[in-house]
C-alpha positions in Angstrom: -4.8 10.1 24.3 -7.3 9.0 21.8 -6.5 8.0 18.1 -7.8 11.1 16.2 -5.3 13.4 18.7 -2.3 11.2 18.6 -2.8 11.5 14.2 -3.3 14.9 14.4 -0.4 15.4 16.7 1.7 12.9 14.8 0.6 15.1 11.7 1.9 18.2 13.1 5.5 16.7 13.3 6.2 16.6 10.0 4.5 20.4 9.4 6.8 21.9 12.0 9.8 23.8 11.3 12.6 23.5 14.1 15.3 26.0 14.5 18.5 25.3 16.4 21.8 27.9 16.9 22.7 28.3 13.6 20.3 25.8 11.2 16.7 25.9 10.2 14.9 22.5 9.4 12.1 23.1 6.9 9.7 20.7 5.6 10.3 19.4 2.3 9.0 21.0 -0.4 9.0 20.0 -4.4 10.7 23.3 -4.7 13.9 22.4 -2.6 14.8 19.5 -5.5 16.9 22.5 -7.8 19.1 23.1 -4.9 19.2 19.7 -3.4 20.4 18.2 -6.5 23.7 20.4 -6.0 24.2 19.5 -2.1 23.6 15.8 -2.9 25.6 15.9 -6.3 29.0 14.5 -5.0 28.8 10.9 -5.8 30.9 10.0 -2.5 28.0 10.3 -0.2 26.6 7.3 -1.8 29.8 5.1 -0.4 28.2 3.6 1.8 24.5 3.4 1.1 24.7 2.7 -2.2 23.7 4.3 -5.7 24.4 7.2 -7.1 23.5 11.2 -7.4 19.6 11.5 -8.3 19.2 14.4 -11.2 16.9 17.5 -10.5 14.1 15.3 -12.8 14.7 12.6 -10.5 14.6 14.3 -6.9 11.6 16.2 -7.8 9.9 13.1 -8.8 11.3 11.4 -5.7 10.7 14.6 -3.0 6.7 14.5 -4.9 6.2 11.3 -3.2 7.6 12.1 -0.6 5.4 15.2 0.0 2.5 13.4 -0.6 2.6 11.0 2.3 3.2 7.3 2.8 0.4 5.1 1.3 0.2 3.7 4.3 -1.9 5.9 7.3 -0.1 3.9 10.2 3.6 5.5 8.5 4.2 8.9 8.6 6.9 10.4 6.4 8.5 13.2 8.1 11.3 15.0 5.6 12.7 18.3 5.9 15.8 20.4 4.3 18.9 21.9 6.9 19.0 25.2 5.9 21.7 27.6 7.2 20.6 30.3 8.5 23.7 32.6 7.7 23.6 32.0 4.2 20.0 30.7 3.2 21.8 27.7 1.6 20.7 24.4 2.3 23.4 21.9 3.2 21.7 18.6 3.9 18.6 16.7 4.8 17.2 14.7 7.9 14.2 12.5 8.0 11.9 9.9 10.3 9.6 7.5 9.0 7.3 7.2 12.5 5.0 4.1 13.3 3.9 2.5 16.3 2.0 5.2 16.8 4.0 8.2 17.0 6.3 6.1 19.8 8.8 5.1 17.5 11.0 6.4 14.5 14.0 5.8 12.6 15.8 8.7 11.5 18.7 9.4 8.9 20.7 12.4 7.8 22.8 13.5 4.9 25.3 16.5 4.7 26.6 17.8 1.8 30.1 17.1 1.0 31.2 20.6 1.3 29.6 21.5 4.7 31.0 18.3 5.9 33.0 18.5 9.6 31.2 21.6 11.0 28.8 19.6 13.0 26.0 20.6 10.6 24.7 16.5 10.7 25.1 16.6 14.5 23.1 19.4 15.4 20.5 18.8 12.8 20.1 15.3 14.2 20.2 16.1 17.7 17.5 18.8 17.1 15.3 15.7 15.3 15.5 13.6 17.8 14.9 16.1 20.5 11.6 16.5 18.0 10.7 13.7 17.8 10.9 12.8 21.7 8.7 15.8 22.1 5.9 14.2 20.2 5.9 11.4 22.3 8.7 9.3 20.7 10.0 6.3 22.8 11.8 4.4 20.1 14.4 6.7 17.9 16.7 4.4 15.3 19.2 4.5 13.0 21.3 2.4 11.2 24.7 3.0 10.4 27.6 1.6 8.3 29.9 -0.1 10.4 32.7 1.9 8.8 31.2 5.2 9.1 32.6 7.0 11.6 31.2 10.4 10.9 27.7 9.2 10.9 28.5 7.1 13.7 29.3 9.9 15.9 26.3 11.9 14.9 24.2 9.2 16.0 26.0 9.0 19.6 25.6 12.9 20.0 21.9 12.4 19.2 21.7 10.0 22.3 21.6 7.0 20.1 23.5 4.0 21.0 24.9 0.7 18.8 23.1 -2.3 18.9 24.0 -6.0 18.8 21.4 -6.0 15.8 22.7 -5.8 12.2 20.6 -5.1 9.1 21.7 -5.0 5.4 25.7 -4.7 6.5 24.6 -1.8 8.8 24.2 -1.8 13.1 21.0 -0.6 14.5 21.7 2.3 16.4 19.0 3.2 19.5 18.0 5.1 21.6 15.0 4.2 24.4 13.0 6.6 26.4 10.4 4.8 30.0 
């Protein structure tokens, strides 16, 4: 596969809206900061990454540059909002910055604190990876407090698996495709 057709390809990745059994995963939009200032509002999901709830002001300034792309053409940005599809609401986020490529990308969710424990984070991360594997994805990482069980398990239902490797307190979680 030439260059031009992996970009493009890599491109539509992050352009592609992916629905699972009961979620929607929409690309980001400026638009989704309002509501995504509520889901993210509860200041214990910053426990273990550190710092606190961004303000409306603040996530729409932060989900603009987002939007706009990584300044660098060999990253792509890839963000997009779980909406449920029962109720319309949005409950979370997932995202993969992707290099190398297209072959690898290291992922992360959030769930808000309310739609916590209903396997919203698992199934939103399992349909990301499965994503991202599609678009030719050989590499898929997270990282992962030590002490964060919940996330933890998300990452082993998405096929990932804990490393030896530990970077700023958290383990590098993998997962390896031929």
């Amino acid at each position: 596969m030439n260059t031009e057709t992996e970009q493009d390809g890599t491109a539509a990745l992050a352009a592609a809206t992916v629905r699972t059994e009961r979620l929607d995963l929409v690309p980001l939009a400026v638009a989704h900061a309002a509501e995504m200032a509520e889901v993210l509002a509860d200041p214990a999901l910053h426990s273990f990454t550190g710092g606190a709830p961004l303000t409306e002001r603040d996530l729409r300034a932060r989900y603009e540059r987002l939007t706009a792309g990584s300044p660098d053409p060999a990253v792509l940005w890839c963000n997009w909002v779980v909406r449920l599809r029962a109720s319309g609401r949005l409950a979370g986020t997932v995202q993969a910055t992707v290099t190398d490529g297209g072959r690898t990308a290291e992922v992360a969710w959030v769930t808000g604190t309310p739609w916590q424990g209903r396997g919203i984070a698992r199934e939103a991360a399992e349909a990301l990876v499965a994503l991202l594997l599609d678009h030719g994805a050989r590499t898929v990482v997270a990282h992962v407090h030590p002490d964060h069980t919940a996330s933890a398990a998300v990452a082993r239902a998405a096929g990932l698996a804990p490393t030896d490797e530990e970077q700023d307190g958290e383990v590098r979680w993998e997962l390896r495709t031929p």
